[in-house]
C-alpha angles and dihedrals in degrees: 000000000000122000123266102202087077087064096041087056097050085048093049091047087055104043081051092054086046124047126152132227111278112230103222104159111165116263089014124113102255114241123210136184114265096157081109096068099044091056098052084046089059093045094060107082086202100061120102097175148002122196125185119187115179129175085353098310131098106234092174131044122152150150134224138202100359097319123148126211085236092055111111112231123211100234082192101185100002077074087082089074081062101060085041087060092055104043078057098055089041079052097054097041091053095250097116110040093223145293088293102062115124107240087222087081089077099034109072079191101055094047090050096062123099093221094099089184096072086049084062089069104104125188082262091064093045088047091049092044086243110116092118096237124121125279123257097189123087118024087355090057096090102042090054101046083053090063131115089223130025105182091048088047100048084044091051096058124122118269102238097172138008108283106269105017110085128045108228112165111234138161089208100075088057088044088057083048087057097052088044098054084046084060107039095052100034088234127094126263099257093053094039077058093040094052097029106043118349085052095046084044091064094246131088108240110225127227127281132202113282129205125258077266100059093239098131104245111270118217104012147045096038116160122217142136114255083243084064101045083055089051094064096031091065088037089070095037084062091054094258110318142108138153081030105293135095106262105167120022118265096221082055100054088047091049089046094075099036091117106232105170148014142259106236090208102048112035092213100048117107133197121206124160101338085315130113112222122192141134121271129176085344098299122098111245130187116204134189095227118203129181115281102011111314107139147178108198113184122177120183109193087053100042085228134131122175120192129204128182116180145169109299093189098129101244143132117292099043102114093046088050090058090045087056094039084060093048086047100056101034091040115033092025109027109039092041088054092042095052093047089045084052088043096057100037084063087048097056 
């Protein structure tokens, strides 16, 4: 396939010689130029949506290569910032005694090694992707879906650092917060969502695939709309709370993009509570990531979130798909809002 980066920055030379006018009347909601992005979006064959909510409207919303707004995406991994929310909300209700537990307290067979060192891993460790253990992403993924037991396996694996120090992405350690909020609340991890999150956001959240075990799978594999995915993403940009009630603790929310580890692979990549942090267009952004291009941007200074789903067939052109999903937001969404946002404070 051809790259796409090419495109985005002919795009991105045109909409600069171009601009419009702002409106900027005072009083008035400012408007801003987003036809760029909808043109690179159109010019990715991979896209399914792009969603755009700014100052609490959508001012995007729309659907790509025969894709419908009642179409369930796959969020594959972003559905980690979902089990983050939860094990939040398990924290706050006392569920959950607190980010420094020691997971051993919900596997007999952990606490009944003699390697004291494994007993040390906490749900912190599991949230931050450093419980030491190896990682079960990646070429070990198939080997460990296969499986007959997901939960022993994840907790088998080999200790490659001390617990909390690395960062090693692995679905495992979501998978193991699954299986403990399955615990903890005596539901399964699909109800404990549906009464707890999906319910209080106004939607119904689907089913997703479970292990031979029945623990729904943690960290991959969630089902919702891109409306949906916005939902939650502007859920956590107003500090927890929608429909007017505290869903998710604030102080979670807070806690969830303090950047407590690195990616090994991007230097200036950051991991918090089942949240990427980094800096685009000059403003921090934490974003839900899932495999192939689904996305939950938020970013707080601006008021702003931005949602993709896209194709997650493995296939060329992937990589370069993701590398044109993050120009397009920081260069044809972010900076035009940032510029608008600049332009009215001057204005007051």
């Amino acid at each position: 396939m051809t790259s796409m980066r090419p495109r985005l920055s002919f795009i991105l030379l045109i909409a600069f010689l171009s601009t419009a006018p702002l409106s900027l009347a005072a009083g008035a909601q400012s408007t801003v130029k987003l036809d760029a992005a909808l043109d690179a979006a159109t010019d990715l064959p991979r896209m399914h949506s792009l969603l755009v909510g700014w100052r609490g409207q959508v001012v995007v919303e729309r659907y790509f290569n025969g894709t419908r707004a009642t179409r369930l995406a796959n969020i594959k991994s972003a559905s980690k910032s979902v089990i983050s929310a939860l094990v939040g909300i398990a924290i706050e209700r006392g569920i959950i005694p607190g980010v420094k537990q020691p997971i051993s307290a919900y596997f007999p067979e952990l606490a009944a090694q003699k390697d004291s060192t494994r007993q040390k891993i906490t749900i912190e460790d599991l949230l931050t992707m450093r419980s030491g253990l190896q990682t079960t992403s990646n070429r070990n993924y198939g080997a460990w879906v296969l499986s007959g037991n997901w939960v022993r396996h994840a907790l088998s694996r080999p200790l490659v650092s001390a617990p909390g120090t690395e960062m090693e992405y692995s679905t495992g350690n979501t998978h193991l917060l699954s299986a403990i909020l399955t615990k903890a609340t005596g539901k399964s991890t699909w109800q404990f969502a549906q009464e707890a999150l999906a319910k209080p956001l106004g939607f119904s959240l689907a089913q997703w695939p479970r292990d031979p075990q029945g623990i729904f799978f943690g960290g991959n594999d969630m089902l919702m709309t891109p409306r949906q995915m916005l939902s939650f993403g502007e859920m956590y940009l107003n500090k927890g709370r929608a429909n007017n009630q505290q869903i998710v603790p604030a102080r979670w929310v807070d806690a969830t993009k303090v950047p407590r580890t690195q990616s090994r692979r991007e230097s200036d990549r950051f991991y918090g509570y089942g949240w990427w942090v980094r800096d685009l267009g000059g403003h921090q952004t934490y974003y839900a990531w899932g495999f192939g291009g689904q996305y939950i941007f938020v970013v707080p200074d601006l008021d702003l979130v931005v949602v993709t789903t896209s194709s997650s067939d493995v296939g060329e052109g992937r990589q370069t798909h993701r590398r044109s999903v993050y120009d397009m937001v920081e260069h044809f969404i972010i900076q035009p809002i940032s510029s608008v946002s600049a332009r009215a404070a001057v204005n007051r």
